[in-house]
C-alpha positions in Angstrom: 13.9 166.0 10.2 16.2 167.5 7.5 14.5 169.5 4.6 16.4 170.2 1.2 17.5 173.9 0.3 14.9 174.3 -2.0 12.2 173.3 1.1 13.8 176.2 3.5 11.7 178.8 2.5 8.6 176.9 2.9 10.0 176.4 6.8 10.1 179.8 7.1 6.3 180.8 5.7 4.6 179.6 8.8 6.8 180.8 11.3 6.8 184.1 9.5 2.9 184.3 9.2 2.9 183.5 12.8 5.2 186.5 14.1 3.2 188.8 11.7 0.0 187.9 13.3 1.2 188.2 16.8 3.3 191.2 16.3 -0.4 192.6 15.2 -1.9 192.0 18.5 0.5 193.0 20.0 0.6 196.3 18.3 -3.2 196.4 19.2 -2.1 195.4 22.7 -4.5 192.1 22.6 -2.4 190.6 25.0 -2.3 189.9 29.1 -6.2 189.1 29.1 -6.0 185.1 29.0 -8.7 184.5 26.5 -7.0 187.0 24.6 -3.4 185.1 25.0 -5.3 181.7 24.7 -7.1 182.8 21.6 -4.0 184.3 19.6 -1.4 181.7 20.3 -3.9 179.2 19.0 -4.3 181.3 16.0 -0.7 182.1 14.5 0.9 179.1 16.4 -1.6 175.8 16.0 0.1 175.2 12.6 3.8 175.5 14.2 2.2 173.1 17.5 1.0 170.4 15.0 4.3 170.1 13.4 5.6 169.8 16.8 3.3 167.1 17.6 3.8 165.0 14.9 7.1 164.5 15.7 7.4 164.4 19.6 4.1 163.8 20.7 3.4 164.1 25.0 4.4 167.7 25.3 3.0 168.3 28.6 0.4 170.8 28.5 -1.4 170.6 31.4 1.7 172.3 32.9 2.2 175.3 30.5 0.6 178.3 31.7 3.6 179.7 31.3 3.6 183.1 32.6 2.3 181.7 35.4 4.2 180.6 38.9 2.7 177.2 38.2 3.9 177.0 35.1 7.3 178.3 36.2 7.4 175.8 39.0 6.7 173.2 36.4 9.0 173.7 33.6 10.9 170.7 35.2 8.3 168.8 33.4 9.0 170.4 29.8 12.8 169.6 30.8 12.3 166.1 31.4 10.0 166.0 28.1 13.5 167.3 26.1 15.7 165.0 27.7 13.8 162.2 26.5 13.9 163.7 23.0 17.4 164.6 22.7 17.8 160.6 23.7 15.6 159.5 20.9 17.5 161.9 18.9 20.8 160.9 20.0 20.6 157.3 20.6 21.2 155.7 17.1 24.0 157.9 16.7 27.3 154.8 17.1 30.3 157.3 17.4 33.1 157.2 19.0 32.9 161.3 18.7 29.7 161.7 19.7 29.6 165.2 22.0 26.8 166.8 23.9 27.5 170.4 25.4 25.4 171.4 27.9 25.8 175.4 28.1 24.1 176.9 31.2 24.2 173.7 33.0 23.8 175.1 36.5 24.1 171.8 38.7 24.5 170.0 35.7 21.5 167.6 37.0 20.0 167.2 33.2 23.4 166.8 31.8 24.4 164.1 34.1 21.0 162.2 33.4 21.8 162.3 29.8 25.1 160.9 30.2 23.3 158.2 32.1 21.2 157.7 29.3 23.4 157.6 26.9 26.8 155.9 27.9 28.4 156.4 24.4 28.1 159.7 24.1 30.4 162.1 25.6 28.7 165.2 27.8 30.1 168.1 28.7 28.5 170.6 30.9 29.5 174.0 31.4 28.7 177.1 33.4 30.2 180.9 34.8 29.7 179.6 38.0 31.5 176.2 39.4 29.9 176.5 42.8 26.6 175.0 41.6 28.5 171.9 40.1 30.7 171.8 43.4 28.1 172.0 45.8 26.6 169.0 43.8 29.6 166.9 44.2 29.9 167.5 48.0 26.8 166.3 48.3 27.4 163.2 46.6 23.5 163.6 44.9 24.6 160.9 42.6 27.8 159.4 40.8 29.4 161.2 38.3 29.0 159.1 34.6 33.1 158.7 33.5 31.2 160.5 30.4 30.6 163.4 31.8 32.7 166.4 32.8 32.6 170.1 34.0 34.3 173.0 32.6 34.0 176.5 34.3 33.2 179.2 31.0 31.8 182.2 30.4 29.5 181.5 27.2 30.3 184.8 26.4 33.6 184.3 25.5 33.9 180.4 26.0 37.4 178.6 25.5 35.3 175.6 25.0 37.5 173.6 22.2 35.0 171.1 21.0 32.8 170.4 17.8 29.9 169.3 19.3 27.0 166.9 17.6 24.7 168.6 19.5 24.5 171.9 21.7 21.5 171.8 24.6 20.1 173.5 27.6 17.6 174.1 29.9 16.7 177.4 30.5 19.3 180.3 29.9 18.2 183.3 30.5 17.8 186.5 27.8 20.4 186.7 25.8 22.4 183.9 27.3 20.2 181.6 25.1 21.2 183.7 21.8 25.3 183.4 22.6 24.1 179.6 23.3 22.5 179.6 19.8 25.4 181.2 17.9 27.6 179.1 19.9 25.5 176.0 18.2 26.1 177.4 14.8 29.6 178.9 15.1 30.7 175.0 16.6 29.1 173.7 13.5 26.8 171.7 15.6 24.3 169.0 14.1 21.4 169.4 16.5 20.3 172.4 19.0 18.0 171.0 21.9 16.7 173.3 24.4 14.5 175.5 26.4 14.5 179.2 26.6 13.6 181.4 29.6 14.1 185.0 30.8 12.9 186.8 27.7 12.4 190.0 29.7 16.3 190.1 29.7 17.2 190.0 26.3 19.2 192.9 25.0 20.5 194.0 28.4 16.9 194.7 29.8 15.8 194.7 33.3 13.3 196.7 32.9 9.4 194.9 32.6 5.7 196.7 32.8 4.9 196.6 36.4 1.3 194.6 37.0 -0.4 193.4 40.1 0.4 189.4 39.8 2.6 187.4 42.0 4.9 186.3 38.9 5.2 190.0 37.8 6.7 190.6 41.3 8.6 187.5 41.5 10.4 188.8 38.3 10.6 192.3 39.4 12.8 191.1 42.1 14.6 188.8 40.1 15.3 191.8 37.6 16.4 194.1 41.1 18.8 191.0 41.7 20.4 190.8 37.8 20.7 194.5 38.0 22.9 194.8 41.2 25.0 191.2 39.8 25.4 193.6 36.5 27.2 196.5 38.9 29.6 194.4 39.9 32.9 193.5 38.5 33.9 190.1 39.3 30.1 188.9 37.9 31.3 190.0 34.2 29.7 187.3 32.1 27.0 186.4 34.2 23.6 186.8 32.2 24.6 190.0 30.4 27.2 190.9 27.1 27.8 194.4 25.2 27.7 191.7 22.3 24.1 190.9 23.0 22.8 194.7 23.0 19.6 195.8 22.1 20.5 196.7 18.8 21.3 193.4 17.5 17.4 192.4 17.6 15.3 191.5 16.5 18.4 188.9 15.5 16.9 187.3 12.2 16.6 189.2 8.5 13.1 189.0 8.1 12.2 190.3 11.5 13.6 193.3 11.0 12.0 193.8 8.4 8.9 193.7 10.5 10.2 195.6 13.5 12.9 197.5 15.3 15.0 197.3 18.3 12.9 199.4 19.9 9.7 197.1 19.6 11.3 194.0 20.7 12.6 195.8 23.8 8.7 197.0 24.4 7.8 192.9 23.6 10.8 192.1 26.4 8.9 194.4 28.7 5.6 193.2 28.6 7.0 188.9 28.5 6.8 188.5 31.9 3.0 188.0 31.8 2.3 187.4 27.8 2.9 184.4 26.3 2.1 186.4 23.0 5.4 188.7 23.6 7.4 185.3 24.7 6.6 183.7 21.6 7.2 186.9 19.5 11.0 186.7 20.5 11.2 182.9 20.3 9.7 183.2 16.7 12.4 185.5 15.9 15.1 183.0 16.8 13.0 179.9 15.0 13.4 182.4 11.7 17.4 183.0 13.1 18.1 179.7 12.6 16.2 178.7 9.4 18.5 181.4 7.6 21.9 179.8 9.5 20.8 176.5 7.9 18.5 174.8 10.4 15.4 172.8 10.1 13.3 173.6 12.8 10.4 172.4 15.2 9.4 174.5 18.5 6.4 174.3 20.9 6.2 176.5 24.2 9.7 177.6 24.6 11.3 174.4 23.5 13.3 174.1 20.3 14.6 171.1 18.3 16.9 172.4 15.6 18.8 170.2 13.0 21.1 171.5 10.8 20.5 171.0 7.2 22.9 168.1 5.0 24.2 170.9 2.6 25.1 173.0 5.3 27.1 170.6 7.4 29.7 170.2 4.9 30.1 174.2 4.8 31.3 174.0 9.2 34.2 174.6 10.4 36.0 171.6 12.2 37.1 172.2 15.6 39.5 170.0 17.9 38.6 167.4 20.5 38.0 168.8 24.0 40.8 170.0 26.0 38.3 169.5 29.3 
């Protein structure tokens, strides 16, 4: 999946040509109808989706409605899909030093299936919150791989000591997946796996566009719920970060050449029911990483990301885990 330095650019003009077009509807507010959501992401993203395709083909799209409750309820599905990928990814790889981080693991379900899958490898999994990961143990769901381990951190401001080959997760919400992407390329990791969620939340928002659907209510609560763990001291870390403001987006250089902070908090806003304003932010990231070195695929909130040969040589080297 690598491309060359001189091929980067030419990664970037369809990505690019995609956020211009939906930024445009947007703008024109073409959005939250579903032919008019169906319509444009065909348009600007088909290109980006064939790509995709070619590569990892059996995304499941019969359960990606995504702004949908369905579609929610089924993103297990799309998480399954990418565990299988980071396995074909991972599995030729013969190293001894061979290191997945999960960040955001929650239970830590996909990371322990992973080590399953791939008994050389060492996996980590990580989260704020060690209650999730405990209350998994007690139960005794299944037995922990010797590969795998658990380290209570705040991604924020992790004390994770590890160069990891590759950096994954499934589903972190707002900006938690943008610390979990610099993360990626401050470790000097090869490959970034995952799945995105939340994009209402980015930049510290709570706030979304209030419609009549049972998913914008859902979310509504769910906002209600991040805004009262936000008042409260001891839940420093969780989901929000001064770091992550809304200043510091749109995150990549040519984005902001196209748009303010002020738009992409409007695009956070309206996410909850627009897969239009979804893929706007996501876009922004796919660009992110093509200018910190990455070749890049991504299809309905899923990104594989490899960094580029030239640019591996140019990483930091960090220490072996102290987990």
């Amino acid at each position: 999946m690598s491309t060359a330095r001189g091929e980067s650019d030419s990664n970037r003009e369809l990505p690019l040509a995609a956020l211009e077009g939906l930024l445009d509807l947007f703008r024109k507010r073409q959005i939250i109808k579903p032919n008019s959501e169906l319509k444009g992401i065909r348009q600007y993203t088909s290109s980006l989706t064939a790509l995709w395709d070619s590569k990892f083909p059996g995304f499941p799209k019969e359960y990606f409605p995504y702004t949908s409750l369905r579609g929610q309820y089924y993103r297990g599905r799309r998480d399954a899909y990418l565990r299988d990928i980071i396995v074909q990814m991972l599995s030729h790889i013969d190293s001894a030093d061979t290191t997945i981080v999960n960040l955001a693991c929650v239970f830590g379900r996909d990371a322990r299936d992973l080590a399953l899958r791939l008994p050389h490898v060492t996996v980590i999994g990580t989260d704020i919150n060690e209650d999730w990961n405990k209350i998994y143990r007690f139960a005794k769901i299944s037995n922990l791989p010797n590969n795998y381990s658990f380290l209570k951190d705040d991604i924020f401001e992790t004390r994770l000591n590890v160069q990891p080959t590759a950096v994954v997760f499934f589903g972190a919400c707002g900006s938690v997946t943008d610390c979990a992407m610099d993360y990626a390329i401050d470790s000097g990791a090869k490959y970034l796996m995952c799945r995105t969620c939340c994009h209402d939340n980015i930049g510290g928002n709570i706030s979304i566009i209030k419609r009549f659907s049972n998913m914008n209510r859902f979310f509504r609560l769910k906002n209600w719920f991040y805004g009262w763990i936000r008042s409260k001291k001891k839940y420093t870390g969780y989901y929000f970060s001064d770091k992550y403001s809304r200043d510091i987006y749109p995150r990549s250089k040519v984005a902001r050449d196209l748009s303010t902070s002020d738009e992409f908090q409007d695009v956070a806003r309206h996410s909850v029911d627009s897969d239009i304003c979804r893929t706007i932010i996501d876009l922004d990231r796919y660009l992110y990483l093509i200018e910190k070195g990455f070749s890049v695929l991504y299809q309905g909130e899923l990104f594989v990301a490899e960094l580029r040969p030239e640019f591996l040589k140019k990483q930091p080297q960090f220490g072996h885990s102290t987990v």
